[in-house]
MARMIBA-997478 format. One line per field, with one value per residue (C-alpha): residue in three letters; x, z, y. Coordinates in nm, 2 decimals. Example, Ala and Ser with C-alpha at 12.3 -4.5 7.8 and 13.67 -1.06 7.14 Angstrom:
rest (ala, ser) .
X (1.23, 1.37) .
Z (0.78, 0.71) .
Y (-0.45, -0.11) .
***
This chain:
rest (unk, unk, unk, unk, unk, unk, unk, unk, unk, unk, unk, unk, unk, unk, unk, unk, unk, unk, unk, unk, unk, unk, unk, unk, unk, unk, unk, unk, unk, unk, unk, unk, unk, unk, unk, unk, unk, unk, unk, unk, unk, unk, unk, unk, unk, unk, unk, unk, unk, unk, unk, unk, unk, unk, unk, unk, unk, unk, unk, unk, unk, unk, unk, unk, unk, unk, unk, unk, unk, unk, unk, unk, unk, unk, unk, unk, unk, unk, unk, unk, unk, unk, unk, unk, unk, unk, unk, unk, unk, unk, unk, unk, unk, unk, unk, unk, unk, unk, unk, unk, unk, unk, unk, unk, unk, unk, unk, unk, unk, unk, unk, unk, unk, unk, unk, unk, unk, unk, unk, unk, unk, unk, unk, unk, unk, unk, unk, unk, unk, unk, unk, unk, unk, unk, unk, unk, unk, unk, unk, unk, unk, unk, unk, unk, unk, unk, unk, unk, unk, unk, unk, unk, unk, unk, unk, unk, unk, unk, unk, unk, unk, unk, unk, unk, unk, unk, unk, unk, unk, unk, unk, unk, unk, unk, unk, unk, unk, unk, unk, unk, unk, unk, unk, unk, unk, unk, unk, unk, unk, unk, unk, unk, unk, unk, unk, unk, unk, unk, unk, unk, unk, unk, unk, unk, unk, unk, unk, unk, unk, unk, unk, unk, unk, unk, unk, unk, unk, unk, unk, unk, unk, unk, unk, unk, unk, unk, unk, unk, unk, unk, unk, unk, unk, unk, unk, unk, unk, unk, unk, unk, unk, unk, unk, unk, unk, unk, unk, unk, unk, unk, unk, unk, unk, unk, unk, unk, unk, unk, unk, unk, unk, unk, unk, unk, unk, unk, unk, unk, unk, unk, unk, unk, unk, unk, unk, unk, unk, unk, unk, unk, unk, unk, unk, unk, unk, unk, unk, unk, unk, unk, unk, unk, unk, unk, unk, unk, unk, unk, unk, unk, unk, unk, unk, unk, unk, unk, unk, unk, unk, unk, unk, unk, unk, unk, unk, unk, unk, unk, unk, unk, unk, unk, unk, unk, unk, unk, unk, unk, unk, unk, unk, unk, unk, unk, unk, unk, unk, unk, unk, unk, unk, unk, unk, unk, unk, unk, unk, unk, unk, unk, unk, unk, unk, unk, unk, unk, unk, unk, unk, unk, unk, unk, unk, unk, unk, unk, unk, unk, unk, unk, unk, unk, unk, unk, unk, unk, unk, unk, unk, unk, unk, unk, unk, unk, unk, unk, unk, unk, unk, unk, unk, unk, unk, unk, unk, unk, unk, unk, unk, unk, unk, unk, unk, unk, unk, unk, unk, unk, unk, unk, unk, unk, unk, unk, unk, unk, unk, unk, unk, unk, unk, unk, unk, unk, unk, unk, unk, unk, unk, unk, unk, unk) .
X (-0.69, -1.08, -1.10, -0.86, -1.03, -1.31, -1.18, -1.01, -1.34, -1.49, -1.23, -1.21, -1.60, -1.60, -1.34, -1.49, -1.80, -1.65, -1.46, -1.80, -1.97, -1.71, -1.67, -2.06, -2.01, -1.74, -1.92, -2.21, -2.01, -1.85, -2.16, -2.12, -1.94, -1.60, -1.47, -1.09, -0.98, -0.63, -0.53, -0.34, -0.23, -0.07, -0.32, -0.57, -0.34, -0.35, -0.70, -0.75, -0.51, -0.68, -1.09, -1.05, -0.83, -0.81, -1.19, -1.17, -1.53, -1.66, -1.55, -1.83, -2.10, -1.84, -2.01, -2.07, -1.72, -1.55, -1.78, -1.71, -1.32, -1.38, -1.55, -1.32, -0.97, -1.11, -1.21, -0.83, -0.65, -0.81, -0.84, -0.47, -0.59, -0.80, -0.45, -0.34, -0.62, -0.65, -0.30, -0.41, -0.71, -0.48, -0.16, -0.40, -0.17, -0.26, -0.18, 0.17, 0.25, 0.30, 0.62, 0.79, 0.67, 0.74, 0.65, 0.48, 0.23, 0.12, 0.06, -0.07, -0.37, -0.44, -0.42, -0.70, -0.93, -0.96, -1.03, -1.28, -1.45, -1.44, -1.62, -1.89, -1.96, -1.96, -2.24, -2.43, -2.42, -2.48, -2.81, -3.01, -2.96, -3.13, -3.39, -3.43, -3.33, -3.46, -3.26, -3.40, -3.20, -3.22, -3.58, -3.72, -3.91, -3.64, -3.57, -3.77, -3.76, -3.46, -3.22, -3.32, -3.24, -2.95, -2.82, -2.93, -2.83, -2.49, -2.47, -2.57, -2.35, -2.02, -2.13, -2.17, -1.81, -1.66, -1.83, -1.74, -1.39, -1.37, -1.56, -1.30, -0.98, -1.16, -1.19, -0.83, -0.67, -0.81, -0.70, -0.34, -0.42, -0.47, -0.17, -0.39, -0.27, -0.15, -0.31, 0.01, 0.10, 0.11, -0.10, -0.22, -0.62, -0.71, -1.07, -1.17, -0.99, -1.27, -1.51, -1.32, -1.46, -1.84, -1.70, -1.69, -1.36, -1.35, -1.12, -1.38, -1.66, -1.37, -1.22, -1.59, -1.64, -1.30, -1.35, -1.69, -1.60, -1.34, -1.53, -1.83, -1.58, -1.41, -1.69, -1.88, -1.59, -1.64, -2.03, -1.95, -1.74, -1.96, -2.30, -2.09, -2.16, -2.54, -2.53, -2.47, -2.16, -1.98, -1.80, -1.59, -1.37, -1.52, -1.45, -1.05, -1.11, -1.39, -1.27, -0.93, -1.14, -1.28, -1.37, -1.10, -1.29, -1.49, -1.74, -2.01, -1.84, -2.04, -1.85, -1.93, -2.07, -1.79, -2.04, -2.26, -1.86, -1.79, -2.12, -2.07, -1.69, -1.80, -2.09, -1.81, -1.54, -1.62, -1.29, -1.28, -1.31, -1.46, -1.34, -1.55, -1.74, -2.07, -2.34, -2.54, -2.80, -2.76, -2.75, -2.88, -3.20, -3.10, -2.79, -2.60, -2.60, -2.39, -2.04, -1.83, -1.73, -2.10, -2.25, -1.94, -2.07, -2.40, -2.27, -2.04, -2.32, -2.33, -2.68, -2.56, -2.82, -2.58, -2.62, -3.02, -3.06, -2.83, -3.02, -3.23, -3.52, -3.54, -3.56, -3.78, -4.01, -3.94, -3.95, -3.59, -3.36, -3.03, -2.98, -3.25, -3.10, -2.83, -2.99, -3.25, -2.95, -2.79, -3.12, -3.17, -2.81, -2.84, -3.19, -3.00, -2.74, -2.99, -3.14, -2.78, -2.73, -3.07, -3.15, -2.81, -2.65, -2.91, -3.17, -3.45, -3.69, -3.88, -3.77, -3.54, -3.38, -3.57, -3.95, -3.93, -3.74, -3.62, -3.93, -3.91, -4.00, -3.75, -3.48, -3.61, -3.63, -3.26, -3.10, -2.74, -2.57, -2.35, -2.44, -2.50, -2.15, -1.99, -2.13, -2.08, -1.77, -1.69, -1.72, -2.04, -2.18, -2.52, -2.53, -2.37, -2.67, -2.92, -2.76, -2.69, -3.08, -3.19, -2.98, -3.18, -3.48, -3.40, -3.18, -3.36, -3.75, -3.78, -3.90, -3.85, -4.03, -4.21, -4.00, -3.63, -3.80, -3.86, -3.53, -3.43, -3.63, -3.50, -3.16, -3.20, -3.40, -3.20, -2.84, -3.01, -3.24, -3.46, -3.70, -3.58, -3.41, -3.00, -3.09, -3.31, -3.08, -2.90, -3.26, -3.21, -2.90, -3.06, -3.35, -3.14) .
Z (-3.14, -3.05, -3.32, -3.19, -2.85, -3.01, -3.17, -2.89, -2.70, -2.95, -2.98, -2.63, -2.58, -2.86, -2.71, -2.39, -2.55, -2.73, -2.43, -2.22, -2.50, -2.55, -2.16, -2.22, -2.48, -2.30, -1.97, -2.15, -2.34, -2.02, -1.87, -2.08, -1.96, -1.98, -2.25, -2.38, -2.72, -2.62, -2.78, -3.10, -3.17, -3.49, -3.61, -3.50, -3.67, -4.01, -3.97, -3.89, -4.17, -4.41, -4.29, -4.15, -4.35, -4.71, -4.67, -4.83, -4.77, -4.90, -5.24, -5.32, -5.41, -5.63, -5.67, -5.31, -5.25, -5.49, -5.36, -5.01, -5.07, -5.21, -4.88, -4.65, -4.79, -4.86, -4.49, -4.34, -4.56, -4.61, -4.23, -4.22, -4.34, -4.00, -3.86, -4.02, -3.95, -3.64, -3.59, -3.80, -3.57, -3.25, -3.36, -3.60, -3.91, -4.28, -4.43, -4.11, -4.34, -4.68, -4.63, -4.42, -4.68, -5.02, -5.34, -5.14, -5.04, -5.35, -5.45, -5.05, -5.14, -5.51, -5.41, -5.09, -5.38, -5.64, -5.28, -5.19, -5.52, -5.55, -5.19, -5.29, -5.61, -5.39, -5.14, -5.40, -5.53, -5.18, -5.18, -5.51, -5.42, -5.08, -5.19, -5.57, -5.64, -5.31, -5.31, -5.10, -4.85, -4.70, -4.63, -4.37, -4.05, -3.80, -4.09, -3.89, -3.98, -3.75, -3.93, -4.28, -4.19, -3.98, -4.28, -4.49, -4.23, -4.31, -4.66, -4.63, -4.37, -4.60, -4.93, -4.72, -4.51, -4.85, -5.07, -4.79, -4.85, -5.19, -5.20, -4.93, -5.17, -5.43, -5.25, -5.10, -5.48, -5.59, -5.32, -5.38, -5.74, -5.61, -5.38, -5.08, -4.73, -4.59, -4.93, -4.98, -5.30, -5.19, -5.30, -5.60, -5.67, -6.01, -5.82, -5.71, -5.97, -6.18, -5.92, -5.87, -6.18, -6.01, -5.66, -5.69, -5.72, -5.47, -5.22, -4.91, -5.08, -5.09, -4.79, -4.63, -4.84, -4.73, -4.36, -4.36, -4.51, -4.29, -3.95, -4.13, -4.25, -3.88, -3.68, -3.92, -3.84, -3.38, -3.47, -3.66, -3.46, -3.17, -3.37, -3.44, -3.05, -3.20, -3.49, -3.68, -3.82, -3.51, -3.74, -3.88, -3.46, -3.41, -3.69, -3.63, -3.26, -3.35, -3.60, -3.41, -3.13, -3.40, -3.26, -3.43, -3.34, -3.70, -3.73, -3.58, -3.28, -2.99, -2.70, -2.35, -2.04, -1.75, -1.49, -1.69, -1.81, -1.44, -1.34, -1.64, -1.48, -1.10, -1.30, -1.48, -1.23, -0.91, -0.74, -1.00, -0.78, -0.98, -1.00, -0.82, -1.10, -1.02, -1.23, -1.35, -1.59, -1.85, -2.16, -2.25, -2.14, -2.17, -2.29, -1.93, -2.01, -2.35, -2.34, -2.39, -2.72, -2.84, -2.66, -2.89, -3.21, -3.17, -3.12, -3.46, -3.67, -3.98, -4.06, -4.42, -4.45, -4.57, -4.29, -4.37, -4.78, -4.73, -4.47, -4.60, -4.30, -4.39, -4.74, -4.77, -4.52, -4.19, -3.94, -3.87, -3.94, -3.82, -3.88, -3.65, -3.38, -3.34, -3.35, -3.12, -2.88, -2.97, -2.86, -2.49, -2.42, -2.48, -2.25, -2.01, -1.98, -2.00, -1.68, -1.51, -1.56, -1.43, -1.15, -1.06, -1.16, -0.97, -1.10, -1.29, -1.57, -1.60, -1.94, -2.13, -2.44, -2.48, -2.58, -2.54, -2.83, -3.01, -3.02, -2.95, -3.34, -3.45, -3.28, -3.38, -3.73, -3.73, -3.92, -3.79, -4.16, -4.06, -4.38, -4.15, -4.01, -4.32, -4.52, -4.24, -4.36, -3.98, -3.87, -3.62, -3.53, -3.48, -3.45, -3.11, -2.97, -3.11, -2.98, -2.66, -2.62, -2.74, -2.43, -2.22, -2.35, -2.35, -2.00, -1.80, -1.92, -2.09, -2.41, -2.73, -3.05, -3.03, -3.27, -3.06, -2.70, -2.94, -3.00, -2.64, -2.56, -2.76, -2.71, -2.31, -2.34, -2.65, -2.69, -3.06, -3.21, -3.32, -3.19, -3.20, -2.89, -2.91, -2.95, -3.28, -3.45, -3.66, -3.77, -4.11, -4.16, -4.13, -4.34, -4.60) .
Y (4.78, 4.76, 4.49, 4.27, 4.33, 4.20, 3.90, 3.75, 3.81, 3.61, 3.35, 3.26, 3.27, 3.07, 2.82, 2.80, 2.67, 2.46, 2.25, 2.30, 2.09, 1.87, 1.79, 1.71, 1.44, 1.30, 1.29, 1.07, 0.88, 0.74, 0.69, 0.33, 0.03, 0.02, -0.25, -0.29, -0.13, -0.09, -0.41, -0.48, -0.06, -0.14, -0.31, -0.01, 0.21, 0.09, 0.05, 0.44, 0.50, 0.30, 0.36, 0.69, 0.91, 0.70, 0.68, 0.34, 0.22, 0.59, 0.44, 0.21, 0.49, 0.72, 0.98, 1.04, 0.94, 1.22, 1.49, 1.42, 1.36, 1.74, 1.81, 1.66, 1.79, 2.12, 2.10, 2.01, 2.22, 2.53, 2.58, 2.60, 2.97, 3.00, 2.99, 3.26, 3.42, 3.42, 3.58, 3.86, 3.89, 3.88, 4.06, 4.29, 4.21, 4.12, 3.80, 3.72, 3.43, 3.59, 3.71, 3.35, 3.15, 3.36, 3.23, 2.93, 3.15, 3.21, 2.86, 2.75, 3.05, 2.91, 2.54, 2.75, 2.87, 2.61, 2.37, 2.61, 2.63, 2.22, 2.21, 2.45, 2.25, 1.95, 2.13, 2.22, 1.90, 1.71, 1.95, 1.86, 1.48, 1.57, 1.82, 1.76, 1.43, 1.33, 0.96, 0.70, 0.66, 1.01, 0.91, 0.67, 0.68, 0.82, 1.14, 1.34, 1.73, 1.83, 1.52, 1.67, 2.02, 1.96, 1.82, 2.16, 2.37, 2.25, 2.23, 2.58, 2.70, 2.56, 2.73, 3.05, 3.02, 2.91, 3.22, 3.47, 3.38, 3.35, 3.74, 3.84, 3.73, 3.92, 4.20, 4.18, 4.12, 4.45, 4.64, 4.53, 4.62, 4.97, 4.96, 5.06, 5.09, 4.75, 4.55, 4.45, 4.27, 3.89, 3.56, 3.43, 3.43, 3.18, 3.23, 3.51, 3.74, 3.56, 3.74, 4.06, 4.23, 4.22, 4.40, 4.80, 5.00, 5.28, 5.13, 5.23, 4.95, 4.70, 4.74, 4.68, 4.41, 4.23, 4.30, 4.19, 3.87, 3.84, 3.89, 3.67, 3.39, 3.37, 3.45, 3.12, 2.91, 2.95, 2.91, 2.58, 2.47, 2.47, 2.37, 2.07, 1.89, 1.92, 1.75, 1.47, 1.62, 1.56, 1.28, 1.51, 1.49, 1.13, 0.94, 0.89, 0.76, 0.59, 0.37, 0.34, 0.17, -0.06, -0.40, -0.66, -0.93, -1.15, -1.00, -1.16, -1.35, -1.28, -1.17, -1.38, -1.26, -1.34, -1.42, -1.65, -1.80, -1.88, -2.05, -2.25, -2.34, -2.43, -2.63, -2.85, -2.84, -2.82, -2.67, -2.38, -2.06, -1.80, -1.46, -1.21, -1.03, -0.75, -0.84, -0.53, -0.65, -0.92, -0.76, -0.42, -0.24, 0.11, 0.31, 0.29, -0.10, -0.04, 0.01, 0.35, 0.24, 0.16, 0.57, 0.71, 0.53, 0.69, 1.04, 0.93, 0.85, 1.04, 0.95, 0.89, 0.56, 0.32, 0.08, 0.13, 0.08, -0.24, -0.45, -0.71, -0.69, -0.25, -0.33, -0.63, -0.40, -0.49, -0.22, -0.22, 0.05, 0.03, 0.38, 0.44, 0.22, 0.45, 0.73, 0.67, 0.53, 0.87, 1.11, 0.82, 0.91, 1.32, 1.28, 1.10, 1.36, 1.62, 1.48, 1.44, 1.80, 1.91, 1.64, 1.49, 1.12, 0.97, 1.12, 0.82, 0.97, 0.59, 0.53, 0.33, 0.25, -0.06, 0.02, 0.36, 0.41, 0.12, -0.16, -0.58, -0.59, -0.40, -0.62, -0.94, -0.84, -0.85, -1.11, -1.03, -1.06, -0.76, -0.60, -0.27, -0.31, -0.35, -0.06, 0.19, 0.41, 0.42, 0.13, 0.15, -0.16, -0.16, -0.51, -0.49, -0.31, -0.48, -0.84, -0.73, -0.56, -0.93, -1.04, -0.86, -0.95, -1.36, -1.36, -1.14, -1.12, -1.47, -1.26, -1.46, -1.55, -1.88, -2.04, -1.96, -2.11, -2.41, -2.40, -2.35, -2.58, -2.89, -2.73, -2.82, -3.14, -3.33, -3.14, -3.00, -2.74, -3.01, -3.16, -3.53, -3.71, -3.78, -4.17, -4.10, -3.86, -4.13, -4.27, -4.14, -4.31, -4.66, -4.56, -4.43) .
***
């Protein structure tokens, strides 16, 4: 009885943490402008379907892609076993589902192990081609030490949840061997017989062995879980929404600014009567400026350095990462809650997204090919925020290269990038 006590102390501490943290994301993600997504749900449907769960774009690297599919199934099913036990950890039983589901059990706990096993392989894996085969794009400026061991940490974490309950079958299958107390006979274990032979026999040893997994592989589960609002592995509850909320625009279509739209109207007709629209800021400056959709992509990132080891400016040694943009919009937006919390919503801390973390070069090293966007396997768009930042910087400071006021400049005089007046431009014609 004291241990359920316990565990439904822990469960609902655990829980409340949880939706506090939660609450937090939400809160800054909504600190964005708001934008429609809403449109076009079939089509955002199939595109979850197909992005999301098939994990279509994953498939490109394979390796990667097998090893996480391991990951990511092993993750969903295997915690249909946290179900059942957290009943046992309410009710105080053993195993509540082994006797509803029969026979099924049996194969639902193998199908549980060999899962298990594949996902610990898969860590292990993940591990050497961070730390021994060290592969490019794990590297970069913005993989400071906290990116590279939050990644670790996790790795870790999983090969320990999925070893405490591989040890804690092992345990449990030898104490139904021995018929003793409520062990009853039920499940089938292709795994961790394979480890039973290493465990001691008195029945006392086992039974602390299987309840100390147990406690360790619950109790690792409520820590995850709320570790998860810290880290980059927050993908694993963002992803779905995410790319549900995918823009469905080509890519590359810039979207228009309504105010600027309606002073271009009155300009050409006259009698147009604009619609009354507040004008903020044109473009971006600092996260507040981006929309809600753009704040939830940073807190999606995976950090995985796709988007990175396929742009042409990172690779040909430009300073921009688009990796880093997201990240960077990611750590101004958890500051910027930070100070919420501590200060109140109207509290100003003097910085902003622009120059204090992401740099004028980095933006204009952009090329805007979309190869970022098109190798994310969630469909972020860093793009987004690095056009709308170069808004900003054009519309409201008059900050451009030399070479794009040129441009701006014959674009106003002569109607053209080039330099040459509209009555010259068919010149070459008569030459020719």
């Amino acid at each position: 009885m004291i241990g359920q006590v316990i565990f439904i102390i822990i469960l609902l501490g655990a829980a409340y943490l949880f939706g506090k943290n939660v609450a937090r994301v939400r809160r800054n993600i909504l600190l964005g402008r708001d934008t429609n997504r809403s449109d076009r749900p079939a089509d955002r449907w199939a595109i979850m379907a197909k992005v999301a769960l098939g994990q279509t774009k994953m498939v490109k690297r394979p390796v990667a892609a097998v090893m996480h599919f391991f990951i990511y199934v092993g993750f969903v099913i295997i915690n249909l076993e946290v179900l059942e036990i957290m009943i046992d950890g309410i009710f105080g039983s053993h195993r509540v589902f082994s006797k509803p589901l029969g026979s099924l059990y049996g194969l639902l706990i193998g199908g549980f192990e060999i899962l298990a096993l594949l996902v610990l392989v898969s860590c292990v894996v993940f591990l050497a081609r961070r730390n021994i085969l060290k592969l490019k794009r794990f590297s970069g400026t913005e993989m400071t030490a906290w990116p590279k061991s939050d990644a670790n940490y996790i790795l870790a974490i999983e090969i320990l949840l999925m070893s405490a309950f591989l040890t804690m079958n092992a345990a449990d299958y030898k104490l139904q061997l021995l018929h003793f107390g409520h062990y009853v006979t039920a499940g089938s274990f292709p795994v961790s017989n394979l480890i039973a032979p290493l465990l001691p026999s008195g029945a006392g040893a086992l039974v602390a062995i299987e309840r100390g997994c147990w406690w360790f592989h619950i109790i690792g589960i409520l820590a995850f879980l709320n570790y998860l609002p810290y880290s980059k592995h927050f993908h694993i509850l963002l992803a779905f929404p995410n790319v549900y909320y995918s823009n469905l625009k080509p890519k590359g279509e810039f979207s228009n600014m309504a105010s600027v739209t309606n002073e271009v109207k009155a300009m050409l007709d006259p009698s147009f009567v604009p619609e009354t629209t507040e004008i903020t800021r044109f473009g971006v400056k600092d996260v507040t400026d981006l929309t809600w959709k753009n704040l939830m992509e940073a807190y999606t990132c995976t950090e995985c350095g796709r988007c990175t080891s396929v742009c042409p400016a990172n690779i040909t040694g430009k300073l921009l990462s688009p990796r880093k943009i997201m990240m960077d919009t990611r750590d101004r937006l958890t500051e910027v809650g930070n100070n919420i919390d501590k200060h109140g919503k109207d509290y100003t801390d003097d910085k902003t997204l622009l120059d204090n973390y992401i740099t004028r070069e980095e933006l204009w090293a952009c090329t805007t090919c979309n190869a970022c966007v098109e190798a994310c396997p969630v469909n972020i768009n860093p793009l987004e925020i690095i056009t709308e930042m170069r808004r900003y910087l054009v519309m409201e400071e008059s900050q451009a290269p030399a070479s794009l006021n040129n441009m701006f400049g014959n674009m106003e005089n002569n109607g053209a990038p080039w330099k040459y007046s509209q009555a010259d431009r068919l010149n070459w014609a008569e030459k020719a």
